[in-house]
C-alpha positions in Angstrom: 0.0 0.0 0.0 1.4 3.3 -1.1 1.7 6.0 1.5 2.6 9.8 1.3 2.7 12.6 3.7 2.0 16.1 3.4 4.6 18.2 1.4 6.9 19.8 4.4 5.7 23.5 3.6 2.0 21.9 4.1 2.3 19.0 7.0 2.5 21.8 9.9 -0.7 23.5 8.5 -2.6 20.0 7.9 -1.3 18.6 11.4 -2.9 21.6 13.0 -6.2 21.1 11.1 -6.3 17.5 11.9 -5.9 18.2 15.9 -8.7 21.0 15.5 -11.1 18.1 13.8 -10.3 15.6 16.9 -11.5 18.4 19.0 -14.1 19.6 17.2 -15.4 16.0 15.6 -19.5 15.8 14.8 -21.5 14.0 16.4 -21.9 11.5 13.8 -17.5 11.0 14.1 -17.7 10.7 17.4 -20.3 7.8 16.8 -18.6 6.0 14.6 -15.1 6.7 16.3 -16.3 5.5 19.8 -17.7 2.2 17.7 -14.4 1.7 15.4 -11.9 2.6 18.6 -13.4 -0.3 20.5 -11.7 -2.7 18.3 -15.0 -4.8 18.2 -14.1 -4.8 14.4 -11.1 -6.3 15.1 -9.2 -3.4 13.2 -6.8 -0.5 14.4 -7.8 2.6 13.1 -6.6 6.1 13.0 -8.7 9.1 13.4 -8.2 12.4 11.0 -5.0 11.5 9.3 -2.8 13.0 7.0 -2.8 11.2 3.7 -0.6 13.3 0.7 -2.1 16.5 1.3 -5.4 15.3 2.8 -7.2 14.7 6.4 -9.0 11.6 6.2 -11.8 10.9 8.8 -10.6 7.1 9.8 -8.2 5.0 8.2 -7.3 1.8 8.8 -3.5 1.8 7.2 -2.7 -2.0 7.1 -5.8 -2.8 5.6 -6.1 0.1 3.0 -9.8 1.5 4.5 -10.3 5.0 4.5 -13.7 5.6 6.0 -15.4 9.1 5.1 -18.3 10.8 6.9 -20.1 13.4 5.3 -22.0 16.2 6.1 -24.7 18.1 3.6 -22.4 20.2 2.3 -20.6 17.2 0.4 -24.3 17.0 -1.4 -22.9 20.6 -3.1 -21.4 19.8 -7.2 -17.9 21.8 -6.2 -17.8 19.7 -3.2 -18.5 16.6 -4.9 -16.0 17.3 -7.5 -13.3 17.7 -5.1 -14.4 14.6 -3.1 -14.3 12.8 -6.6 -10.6 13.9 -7.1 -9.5 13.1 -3.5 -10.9 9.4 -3.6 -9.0 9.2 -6.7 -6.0 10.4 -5.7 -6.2 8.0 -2.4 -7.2 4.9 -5.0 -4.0 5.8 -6.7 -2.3 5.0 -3.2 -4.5 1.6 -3.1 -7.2 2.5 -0.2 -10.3 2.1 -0.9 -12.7 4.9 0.5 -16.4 4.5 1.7 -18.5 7.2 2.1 -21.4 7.7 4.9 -23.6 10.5 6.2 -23.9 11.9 9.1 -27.5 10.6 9.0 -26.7 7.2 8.5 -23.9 7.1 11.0 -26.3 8.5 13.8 -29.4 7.0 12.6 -28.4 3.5 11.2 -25.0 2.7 13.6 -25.6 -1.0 13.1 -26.2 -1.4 9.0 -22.4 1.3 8.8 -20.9 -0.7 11.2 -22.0 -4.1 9.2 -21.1 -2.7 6.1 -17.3 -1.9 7.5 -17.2 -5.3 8.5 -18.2 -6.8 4.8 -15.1 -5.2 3.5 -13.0 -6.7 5.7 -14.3 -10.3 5.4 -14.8 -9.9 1.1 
């Protein structure tokens, strides 16, 4: 699995961002965080992490899952270009990426949570 870190000008800037999105996670992260932290998965993932020159929600780096969870705005055609881009540029890597709402995440826990688990046992 390919892995890249921020450009050196960038990675202060990013880090910074990335600590500011831990404190400041929705409710929906927090959800899913508190679920995938438990390890009930039986996967170790990270929580906004640098990829290139990208914050990623969750990632699980030995198993190439990035884990995405989206707000409205995401629903906007600029934003959904540049998510379009992003997963591209993270395929390139080799993760795979899956996308949720906030509205699934709080309102349907246990169908996100089984749908994490079918990528691991594919």
């Amino acid at each position: 699995m390919g892995y890249k870190t921020a450009s050196p000008d960038r990675y202060g800037l990013l880090k910074a961002f990335a600590r500011e999105n831990r404190r400041q996670a929705t409710e929906a992260e927090t959800l899913l965080w508190d679920c995938l932290r438990s390890n009930s998965i039986g996967v170790r993932f990270l929580r906004q992490h640098i990829i290139g020159d990208y914050i990623v929600d969750f990632v699980s780096r030995e198993d190439g899952l990035i884990i995405e969870v989206d707000g409205g705005y995401h629903a906007e055609p600029r934003q959904m270009e540049d998510d379009l881009q992003r997963e591209a540029y993270l395929e390139q890597l080799g993760y795979h990426v899956m996308r949720f709402t906030n509205e699934e995440v709080m309102f349907n826990t246990d169908w996100v949570i089984q749908e994490i688990e079918n990528y691991f046992n594919k």
